[in-house]
PAVEXLO-537702 format. One line per field, with one value per residue: residue number from 1; x, y, z of N, C-alpha, C, O in turn; residue in three letters. Coordinates in steps of 0.02 Angstrom, whole numbers. Layout:
N
seq c(NUM, ...)
n_east c(X, ...)
n_north c(Y, ...)
n_up c(Z, ...)
ca_east c(X, ...)
ca_north c(Y, ...)
ca_up c(Z, ...)
c_east c(X, ...)
c_north c(Y, ...)
c_up c(Z, ...)
o_east c(X, ...)
o_north c(Y, ...)
o_up c(Z, ...)
type c(ALA, ...)
END
This chain:
178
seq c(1, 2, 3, 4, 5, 6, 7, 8, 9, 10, 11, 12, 13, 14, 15, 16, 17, 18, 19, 20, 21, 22, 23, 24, 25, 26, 27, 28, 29, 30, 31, 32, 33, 34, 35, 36, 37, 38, 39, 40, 41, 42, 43, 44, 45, 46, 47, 48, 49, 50, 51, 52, 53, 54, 55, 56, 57, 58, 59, 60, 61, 62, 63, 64, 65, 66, 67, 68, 69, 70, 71, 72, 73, 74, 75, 76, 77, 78, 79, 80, 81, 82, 83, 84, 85, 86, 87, 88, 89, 90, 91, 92, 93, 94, 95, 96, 97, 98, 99, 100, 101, 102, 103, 104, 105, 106, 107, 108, 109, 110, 111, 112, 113, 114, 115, 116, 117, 118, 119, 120, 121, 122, 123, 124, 125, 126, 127, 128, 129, 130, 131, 132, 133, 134, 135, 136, 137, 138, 139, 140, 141, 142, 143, 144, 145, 146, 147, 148, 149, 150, 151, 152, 153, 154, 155, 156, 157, 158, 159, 160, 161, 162, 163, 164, 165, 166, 167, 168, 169, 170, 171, 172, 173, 174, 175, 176, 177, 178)
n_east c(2205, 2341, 2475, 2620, 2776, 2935, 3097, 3137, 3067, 2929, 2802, 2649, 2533, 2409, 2300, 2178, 2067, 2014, 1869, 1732, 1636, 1678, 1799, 1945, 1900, 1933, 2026, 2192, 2295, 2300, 2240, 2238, 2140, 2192, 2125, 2043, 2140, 2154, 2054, 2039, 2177, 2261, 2178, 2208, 2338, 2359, 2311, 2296, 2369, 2479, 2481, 2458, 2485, 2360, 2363, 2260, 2237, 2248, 2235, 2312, 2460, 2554, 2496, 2468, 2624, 2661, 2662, 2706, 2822, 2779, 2697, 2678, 2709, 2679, 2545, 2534, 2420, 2390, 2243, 2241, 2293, 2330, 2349, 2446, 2465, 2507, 2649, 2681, 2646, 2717, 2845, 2848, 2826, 2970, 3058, 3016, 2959, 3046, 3038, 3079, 3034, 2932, 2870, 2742, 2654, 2487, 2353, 2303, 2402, 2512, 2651, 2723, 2760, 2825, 2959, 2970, 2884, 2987, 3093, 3021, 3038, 2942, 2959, 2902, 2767, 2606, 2515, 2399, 2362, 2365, 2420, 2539, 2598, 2632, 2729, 2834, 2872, 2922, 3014, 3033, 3079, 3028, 3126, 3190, 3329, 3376, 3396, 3284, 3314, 3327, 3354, 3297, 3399, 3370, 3396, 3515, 3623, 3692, 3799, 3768, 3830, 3872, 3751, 3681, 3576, 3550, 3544, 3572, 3563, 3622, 3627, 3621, 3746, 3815, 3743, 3785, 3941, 3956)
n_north c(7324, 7279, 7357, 7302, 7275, 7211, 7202, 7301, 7396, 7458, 7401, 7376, 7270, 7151, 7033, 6910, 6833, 6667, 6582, 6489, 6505, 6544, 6469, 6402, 6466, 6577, 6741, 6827, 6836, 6725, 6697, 6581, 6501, 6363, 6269, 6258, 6227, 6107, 6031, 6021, 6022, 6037, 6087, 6223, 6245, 6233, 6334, 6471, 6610, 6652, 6575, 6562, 6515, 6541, 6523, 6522, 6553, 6435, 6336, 6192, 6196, 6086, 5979, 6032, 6007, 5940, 6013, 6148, 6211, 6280, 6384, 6550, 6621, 6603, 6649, 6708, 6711, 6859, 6862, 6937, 7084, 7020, 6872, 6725, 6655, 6653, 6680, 6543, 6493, 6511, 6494, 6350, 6337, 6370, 6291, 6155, 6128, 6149, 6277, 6378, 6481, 6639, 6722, 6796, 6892, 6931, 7039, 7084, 7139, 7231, 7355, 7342, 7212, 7188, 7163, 7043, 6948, 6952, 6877, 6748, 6716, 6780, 6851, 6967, 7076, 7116, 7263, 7329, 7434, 7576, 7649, 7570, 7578, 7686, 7724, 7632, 7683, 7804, 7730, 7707, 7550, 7435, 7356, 7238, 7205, 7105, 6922, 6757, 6671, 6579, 6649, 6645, 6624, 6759, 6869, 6949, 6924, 6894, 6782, 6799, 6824, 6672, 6590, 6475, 6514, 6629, 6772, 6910, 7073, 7153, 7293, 7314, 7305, 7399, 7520, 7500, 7528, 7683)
n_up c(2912, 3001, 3111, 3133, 3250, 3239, 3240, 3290, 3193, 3085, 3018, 2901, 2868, 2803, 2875, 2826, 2933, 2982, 3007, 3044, 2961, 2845, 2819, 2715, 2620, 2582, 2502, 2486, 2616, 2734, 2923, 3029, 3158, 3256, 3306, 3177, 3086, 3106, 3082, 2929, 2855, 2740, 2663, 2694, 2687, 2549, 2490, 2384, 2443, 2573, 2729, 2905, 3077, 3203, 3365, 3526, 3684, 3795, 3690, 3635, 3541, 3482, 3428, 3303, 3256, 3180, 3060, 3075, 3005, 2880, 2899, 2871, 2999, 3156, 3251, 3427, 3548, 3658, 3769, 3885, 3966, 4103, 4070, 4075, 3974, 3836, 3869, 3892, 3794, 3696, 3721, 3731, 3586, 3550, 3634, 3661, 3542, 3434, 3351, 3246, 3155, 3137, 3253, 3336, 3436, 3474, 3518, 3687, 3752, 3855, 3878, 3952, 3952, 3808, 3822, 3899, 3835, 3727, 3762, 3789, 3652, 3578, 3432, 3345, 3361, 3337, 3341, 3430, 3520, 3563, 3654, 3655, 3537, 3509, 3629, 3580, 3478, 3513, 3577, 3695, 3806, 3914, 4011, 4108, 4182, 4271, 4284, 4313, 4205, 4086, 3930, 3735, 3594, 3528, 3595, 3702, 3818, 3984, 4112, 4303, 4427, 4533, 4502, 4421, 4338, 4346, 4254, 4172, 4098, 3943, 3929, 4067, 4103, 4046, 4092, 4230, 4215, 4180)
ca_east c(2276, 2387, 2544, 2686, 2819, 2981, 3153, 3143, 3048, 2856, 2763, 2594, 2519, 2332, 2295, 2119, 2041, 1957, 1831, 1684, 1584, 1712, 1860, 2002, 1903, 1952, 2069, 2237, 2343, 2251, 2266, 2191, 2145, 2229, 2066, 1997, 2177, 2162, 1996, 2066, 2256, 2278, 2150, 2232, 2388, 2364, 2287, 2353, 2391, 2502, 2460, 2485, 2424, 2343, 2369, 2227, 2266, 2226, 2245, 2367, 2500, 2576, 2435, 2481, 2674, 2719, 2656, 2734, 2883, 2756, 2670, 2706, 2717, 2637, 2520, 2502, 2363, 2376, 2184, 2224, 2368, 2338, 2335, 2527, 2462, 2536, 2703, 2700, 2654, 2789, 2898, 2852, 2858, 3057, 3118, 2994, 2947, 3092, 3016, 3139, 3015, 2942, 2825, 2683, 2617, 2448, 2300, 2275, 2479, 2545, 2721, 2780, 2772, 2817, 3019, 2967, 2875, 3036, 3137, 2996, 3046, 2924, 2974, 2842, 2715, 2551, 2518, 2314, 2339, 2402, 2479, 2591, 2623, 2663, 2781, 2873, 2885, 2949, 3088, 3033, 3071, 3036, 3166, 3195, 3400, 3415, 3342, 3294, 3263, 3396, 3323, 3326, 3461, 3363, 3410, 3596, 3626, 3781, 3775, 3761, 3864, 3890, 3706, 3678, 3509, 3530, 3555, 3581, 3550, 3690, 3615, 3627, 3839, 3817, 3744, 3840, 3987, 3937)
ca_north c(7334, 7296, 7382, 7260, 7284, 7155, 7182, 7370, 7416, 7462, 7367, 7380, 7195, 7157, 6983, 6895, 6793, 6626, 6552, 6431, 6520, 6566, 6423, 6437, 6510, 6680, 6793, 6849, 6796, 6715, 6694, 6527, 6470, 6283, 6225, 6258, 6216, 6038, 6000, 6020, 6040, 6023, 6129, 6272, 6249, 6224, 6393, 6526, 6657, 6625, 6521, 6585, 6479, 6582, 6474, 6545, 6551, 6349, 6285, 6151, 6210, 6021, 5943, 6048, 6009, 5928, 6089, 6223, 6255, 6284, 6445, 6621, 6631, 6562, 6721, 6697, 6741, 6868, 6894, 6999, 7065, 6964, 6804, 6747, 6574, 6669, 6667, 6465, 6445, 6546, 6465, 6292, 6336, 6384, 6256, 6082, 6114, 6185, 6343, 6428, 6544, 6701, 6697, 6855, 6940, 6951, 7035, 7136, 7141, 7308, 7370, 7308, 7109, 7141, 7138, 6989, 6912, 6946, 6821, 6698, 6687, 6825, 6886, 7006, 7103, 7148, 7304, 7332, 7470, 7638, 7672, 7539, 7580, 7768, 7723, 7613, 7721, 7833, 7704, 7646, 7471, 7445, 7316, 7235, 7192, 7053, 6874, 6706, 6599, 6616, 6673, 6609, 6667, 6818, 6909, 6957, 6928, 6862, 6756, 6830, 6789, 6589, 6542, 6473, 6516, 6727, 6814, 6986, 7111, 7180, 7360, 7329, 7313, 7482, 7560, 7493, 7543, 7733)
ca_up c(2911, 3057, 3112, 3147, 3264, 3211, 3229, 3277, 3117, 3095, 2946, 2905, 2873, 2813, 2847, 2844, 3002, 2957, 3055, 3050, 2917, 2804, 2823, 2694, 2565, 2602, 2454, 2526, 2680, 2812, 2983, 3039, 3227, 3278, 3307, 3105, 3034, 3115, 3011, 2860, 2869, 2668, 2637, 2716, 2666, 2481, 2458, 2341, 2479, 2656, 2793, 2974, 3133, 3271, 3434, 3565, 3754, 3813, 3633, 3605, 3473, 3484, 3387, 3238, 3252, 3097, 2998, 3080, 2948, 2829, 2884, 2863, 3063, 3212, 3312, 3498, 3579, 3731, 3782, 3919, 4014, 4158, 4044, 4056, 3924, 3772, 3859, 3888, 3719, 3643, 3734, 3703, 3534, 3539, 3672, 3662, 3471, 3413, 3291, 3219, 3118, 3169, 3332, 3317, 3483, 3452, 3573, 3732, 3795, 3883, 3860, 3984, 3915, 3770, 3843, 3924, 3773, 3672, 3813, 3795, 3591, 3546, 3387, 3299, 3390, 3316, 3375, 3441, 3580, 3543, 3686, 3645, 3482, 3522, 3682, 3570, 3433, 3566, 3590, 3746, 3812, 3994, 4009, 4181, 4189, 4310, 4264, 4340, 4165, 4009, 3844, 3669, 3540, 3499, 3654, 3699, 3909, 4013, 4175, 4352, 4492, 4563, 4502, 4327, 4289, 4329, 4199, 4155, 4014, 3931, 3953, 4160, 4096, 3991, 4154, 4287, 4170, 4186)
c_east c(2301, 2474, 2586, 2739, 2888, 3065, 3179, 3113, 2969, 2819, 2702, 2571, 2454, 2334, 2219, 2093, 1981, 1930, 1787, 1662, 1628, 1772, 1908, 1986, 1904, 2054, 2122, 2249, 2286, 2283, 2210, 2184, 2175, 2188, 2025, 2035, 2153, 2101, 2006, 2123, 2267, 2248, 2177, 2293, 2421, 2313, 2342, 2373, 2437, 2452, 2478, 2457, 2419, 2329, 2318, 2239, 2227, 2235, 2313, 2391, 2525, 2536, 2446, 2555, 2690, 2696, 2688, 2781, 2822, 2699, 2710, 2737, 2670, 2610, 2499, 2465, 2374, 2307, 2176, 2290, 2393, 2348, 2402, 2520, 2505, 2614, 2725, 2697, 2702, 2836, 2937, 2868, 2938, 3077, 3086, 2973, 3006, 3105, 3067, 3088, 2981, 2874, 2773, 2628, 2552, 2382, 2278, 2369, 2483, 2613, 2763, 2789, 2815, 2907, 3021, 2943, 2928, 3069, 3109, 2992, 2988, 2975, 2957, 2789, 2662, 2528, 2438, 2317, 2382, 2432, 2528, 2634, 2671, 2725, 2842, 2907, 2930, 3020, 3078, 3031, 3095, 3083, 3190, 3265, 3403, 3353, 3356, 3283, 3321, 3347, 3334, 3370, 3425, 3395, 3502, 3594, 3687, 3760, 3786, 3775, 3867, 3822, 3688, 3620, 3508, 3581, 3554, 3590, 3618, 3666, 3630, 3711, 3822, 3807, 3777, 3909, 3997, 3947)
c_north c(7337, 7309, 7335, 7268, 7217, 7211, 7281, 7434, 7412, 7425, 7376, 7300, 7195, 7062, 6929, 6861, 6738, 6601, 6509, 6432, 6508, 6513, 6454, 6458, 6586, 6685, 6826, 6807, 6784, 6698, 6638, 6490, 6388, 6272, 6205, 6211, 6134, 6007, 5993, 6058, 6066, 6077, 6205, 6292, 6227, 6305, 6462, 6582, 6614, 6607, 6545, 6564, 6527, 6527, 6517, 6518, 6491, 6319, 6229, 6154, 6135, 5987, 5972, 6051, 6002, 5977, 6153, 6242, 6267, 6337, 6491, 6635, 6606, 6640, 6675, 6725, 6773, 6893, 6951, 7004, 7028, 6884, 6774, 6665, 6580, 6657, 6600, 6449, 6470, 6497, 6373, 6289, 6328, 6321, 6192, 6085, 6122, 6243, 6370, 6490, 6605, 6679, 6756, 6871, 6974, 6953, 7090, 7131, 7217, 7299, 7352, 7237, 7109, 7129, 7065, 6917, 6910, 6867, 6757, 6669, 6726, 6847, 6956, 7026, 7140, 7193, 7328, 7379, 7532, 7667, 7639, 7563, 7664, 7764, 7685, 7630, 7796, 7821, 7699, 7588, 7464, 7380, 7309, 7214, 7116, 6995, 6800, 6640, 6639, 6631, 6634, 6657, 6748, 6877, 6888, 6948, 6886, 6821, 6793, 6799, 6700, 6545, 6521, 6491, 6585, 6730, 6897, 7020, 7154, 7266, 7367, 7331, 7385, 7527, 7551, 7533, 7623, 7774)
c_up c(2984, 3058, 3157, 3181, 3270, 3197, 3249, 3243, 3145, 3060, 2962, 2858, 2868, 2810, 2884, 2893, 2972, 3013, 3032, 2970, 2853, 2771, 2778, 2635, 2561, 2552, 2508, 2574, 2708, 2860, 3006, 3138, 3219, 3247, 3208, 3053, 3065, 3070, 2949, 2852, 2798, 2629, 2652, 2700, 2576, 2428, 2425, 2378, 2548, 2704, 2857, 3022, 3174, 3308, 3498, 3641, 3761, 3748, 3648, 3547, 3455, 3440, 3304, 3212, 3177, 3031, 3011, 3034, 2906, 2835, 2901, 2935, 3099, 3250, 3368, 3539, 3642, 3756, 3821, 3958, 4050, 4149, 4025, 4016, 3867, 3785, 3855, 3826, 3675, 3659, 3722, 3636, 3498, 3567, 3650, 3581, 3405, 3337, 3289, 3179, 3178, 3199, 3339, 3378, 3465, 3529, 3611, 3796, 3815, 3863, 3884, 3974, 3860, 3768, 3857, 3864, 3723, 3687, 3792, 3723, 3535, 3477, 3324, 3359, 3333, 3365, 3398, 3467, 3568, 3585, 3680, 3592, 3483, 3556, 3632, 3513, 3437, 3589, 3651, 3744, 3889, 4007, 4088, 4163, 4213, 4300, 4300, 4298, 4090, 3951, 3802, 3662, 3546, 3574, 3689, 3789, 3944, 4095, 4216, 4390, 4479, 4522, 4422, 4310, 4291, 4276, 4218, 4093, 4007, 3935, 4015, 4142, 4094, 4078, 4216, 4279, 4194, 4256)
o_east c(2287, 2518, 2578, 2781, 2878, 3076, 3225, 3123, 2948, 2781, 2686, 2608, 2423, 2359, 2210, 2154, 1926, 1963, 1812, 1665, 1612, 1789, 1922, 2029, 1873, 2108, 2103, 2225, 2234, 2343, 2149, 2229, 2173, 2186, 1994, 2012, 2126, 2110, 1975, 2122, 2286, 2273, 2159, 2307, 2476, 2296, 2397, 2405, 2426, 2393, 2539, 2399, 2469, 2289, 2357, 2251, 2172, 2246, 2362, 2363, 2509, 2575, 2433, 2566, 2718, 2712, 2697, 2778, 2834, 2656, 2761, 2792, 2617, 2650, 2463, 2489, 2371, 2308, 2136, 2328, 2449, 2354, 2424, 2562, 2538, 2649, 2776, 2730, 2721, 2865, 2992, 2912, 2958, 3114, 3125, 2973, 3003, 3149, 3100, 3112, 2996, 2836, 2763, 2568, 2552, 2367, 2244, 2378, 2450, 2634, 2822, 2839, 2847, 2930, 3064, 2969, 2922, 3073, 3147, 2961, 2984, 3034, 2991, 2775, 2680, 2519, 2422, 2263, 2442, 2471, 2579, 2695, 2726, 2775, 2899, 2959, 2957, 3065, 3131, 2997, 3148, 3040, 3205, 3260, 3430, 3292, 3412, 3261, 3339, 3292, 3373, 3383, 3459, 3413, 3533, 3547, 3721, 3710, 3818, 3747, 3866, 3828, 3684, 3609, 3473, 3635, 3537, 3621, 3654, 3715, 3655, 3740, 3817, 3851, 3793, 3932, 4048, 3926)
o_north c(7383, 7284, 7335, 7271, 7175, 7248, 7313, 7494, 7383, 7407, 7384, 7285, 7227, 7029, 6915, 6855, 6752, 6597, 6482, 6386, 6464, 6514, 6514, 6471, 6634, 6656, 6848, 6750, 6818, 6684, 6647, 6459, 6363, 6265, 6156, 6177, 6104, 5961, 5950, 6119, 6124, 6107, 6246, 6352, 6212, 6317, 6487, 6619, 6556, 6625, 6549, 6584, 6560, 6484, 6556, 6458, 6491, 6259, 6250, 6127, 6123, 5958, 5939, 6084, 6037, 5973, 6200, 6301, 6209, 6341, 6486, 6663, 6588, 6680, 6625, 6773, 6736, 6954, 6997, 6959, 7002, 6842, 6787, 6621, 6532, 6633, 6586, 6406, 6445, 6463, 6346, 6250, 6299, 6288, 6160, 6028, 6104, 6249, 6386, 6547, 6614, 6635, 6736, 6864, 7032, 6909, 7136, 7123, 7258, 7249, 7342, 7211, 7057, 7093, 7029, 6863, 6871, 6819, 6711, 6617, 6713, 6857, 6980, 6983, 7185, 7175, 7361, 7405, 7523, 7712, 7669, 7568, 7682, 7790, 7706, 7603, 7829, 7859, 7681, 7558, 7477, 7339, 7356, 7198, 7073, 7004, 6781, 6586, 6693, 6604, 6587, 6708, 6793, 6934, 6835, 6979, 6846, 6835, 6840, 6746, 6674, 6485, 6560, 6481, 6614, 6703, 6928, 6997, 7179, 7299, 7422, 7370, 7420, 7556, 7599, 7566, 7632, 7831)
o_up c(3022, 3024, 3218, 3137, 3314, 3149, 3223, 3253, 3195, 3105, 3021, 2811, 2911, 2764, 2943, 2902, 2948, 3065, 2983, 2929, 2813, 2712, 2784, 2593, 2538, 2561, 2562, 2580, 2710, 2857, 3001, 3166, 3162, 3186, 3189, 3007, 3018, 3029, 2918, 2842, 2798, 2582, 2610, 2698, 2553, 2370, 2439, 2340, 2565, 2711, 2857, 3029, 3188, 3289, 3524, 3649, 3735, 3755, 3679, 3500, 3397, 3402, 3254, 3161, 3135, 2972, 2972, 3020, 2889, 2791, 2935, 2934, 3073, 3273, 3366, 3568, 3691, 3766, 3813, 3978, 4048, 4194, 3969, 4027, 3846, 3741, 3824, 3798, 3622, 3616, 3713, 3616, 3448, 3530, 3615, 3557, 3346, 3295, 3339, 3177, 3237, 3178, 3396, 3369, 3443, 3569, 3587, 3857, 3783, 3834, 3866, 3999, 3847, 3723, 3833, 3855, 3676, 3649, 3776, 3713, 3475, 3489, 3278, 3402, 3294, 3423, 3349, 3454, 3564, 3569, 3697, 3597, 3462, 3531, 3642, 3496, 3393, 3608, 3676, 3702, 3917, 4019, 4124, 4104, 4178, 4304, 4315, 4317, 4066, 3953, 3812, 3694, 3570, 3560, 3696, 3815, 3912, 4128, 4193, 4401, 4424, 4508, 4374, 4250, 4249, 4263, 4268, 4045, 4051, 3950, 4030, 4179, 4143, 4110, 4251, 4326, 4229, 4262)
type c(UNK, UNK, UNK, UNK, UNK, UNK, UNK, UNK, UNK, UNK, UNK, UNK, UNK, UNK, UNK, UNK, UNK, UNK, UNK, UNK, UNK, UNK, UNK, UNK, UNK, UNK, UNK, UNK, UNK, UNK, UNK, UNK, UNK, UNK, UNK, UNK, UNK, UNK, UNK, UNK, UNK, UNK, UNK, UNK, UNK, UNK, UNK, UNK, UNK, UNK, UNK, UNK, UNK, UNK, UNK, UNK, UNK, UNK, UNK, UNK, UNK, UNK, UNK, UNK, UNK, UNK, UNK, UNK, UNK, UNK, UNK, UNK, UNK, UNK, UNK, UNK, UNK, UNK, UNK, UNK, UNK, UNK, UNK, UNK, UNK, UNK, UNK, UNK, UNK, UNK, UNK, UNK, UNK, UNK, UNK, UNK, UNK, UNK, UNK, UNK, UNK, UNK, UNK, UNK, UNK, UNK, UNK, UNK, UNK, UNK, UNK, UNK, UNK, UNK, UNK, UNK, UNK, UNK, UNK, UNK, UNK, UNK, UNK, UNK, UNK, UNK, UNK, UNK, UNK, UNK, UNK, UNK, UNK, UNK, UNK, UNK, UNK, UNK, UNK, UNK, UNK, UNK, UNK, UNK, UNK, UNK, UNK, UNK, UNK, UNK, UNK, UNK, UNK, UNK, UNK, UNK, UNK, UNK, UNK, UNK, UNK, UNK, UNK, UNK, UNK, UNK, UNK, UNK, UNK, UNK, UNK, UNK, UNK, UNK, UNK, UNK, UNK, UNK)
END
């Protein structure tokens, strides 16, 4: 069972991990790497439970384009804090693939990304690290204000001065405001 963070909200989420041994005969949701779904696309997606691609840091999500509407969600792999692959591939997802479904933070992220992973079209965080889960349960969100790269939709922000690409969070209004 993993705990879900989406939209504000907590969920608790059990969903299976296929691999070599196992492929898509596994009961309940699965969660399938690129690399397994590309062997047998059909097979994975004709099973009686949900479908969800896990994209691993260097994979190529592109190769499995013309299926993405058709799982539960796409998880992105962060292996390790220092590993900033999960945000390129989110992002490719939103801007060069054009995903509209939900995007799933999955790994070894800190608290402080996962503001940044929202920007990059994050949508869902799987939650692994308990200090995360506590701080944000806490209602922390280390949120930096001032930006050099616009967001998707999901995120609310206004332009900044003469240059078109800063941005700014509508919280830095609220506090300036004050």
């Amino acid at each position: 069972m993993a705990t879900i963070y989406k939209d504000g909200e907590f969920v608790e989420e059990t969903w299976n991990r296929a691999d070599a041994e196992t492929g898509p005969a596994v009961d309940g949701d699965l969660l399938v790497p690129v690399s397994l779904f590309l062997e047998a696309p059909e097979a994975y997606l004709c099973r009686a439970g949900k479908t969800a691609l896990l994209v691993e840091a260097g994979e190529k999500v592109e190769l499995a384009a013309e299926h993405l509407g058709k799982f539960a969600y796409v998880a992105v792999a962060f292996p390790s804090f220092a590993d900033g692959r999960g945000f390129s591939t989110a992002r490719d997802l939103r801007e060069h693939l054009n995903y509209q479904g939900d995007i799933r933070a999955v790994g070894s992220y800190i608290l402080d990304q996962v503001p940044l992973a929202r920007r990059c079209g994050v949508s869902s965080f799987e939650i692994s690290k308990p200090e995360v889960l506590k701080a944000l349960k806490a209602g922390e969100w280390p949120e930096v204000t001032k930006y050099l790269q616009p967001a998707f939709g999901l995120i609310e922000e206004i332009p900044e001065g003469t240059r078109p690409w800063a941005r700014r969070s509508h919280r830095d209004v609220a506090i300036a405001a004050e």
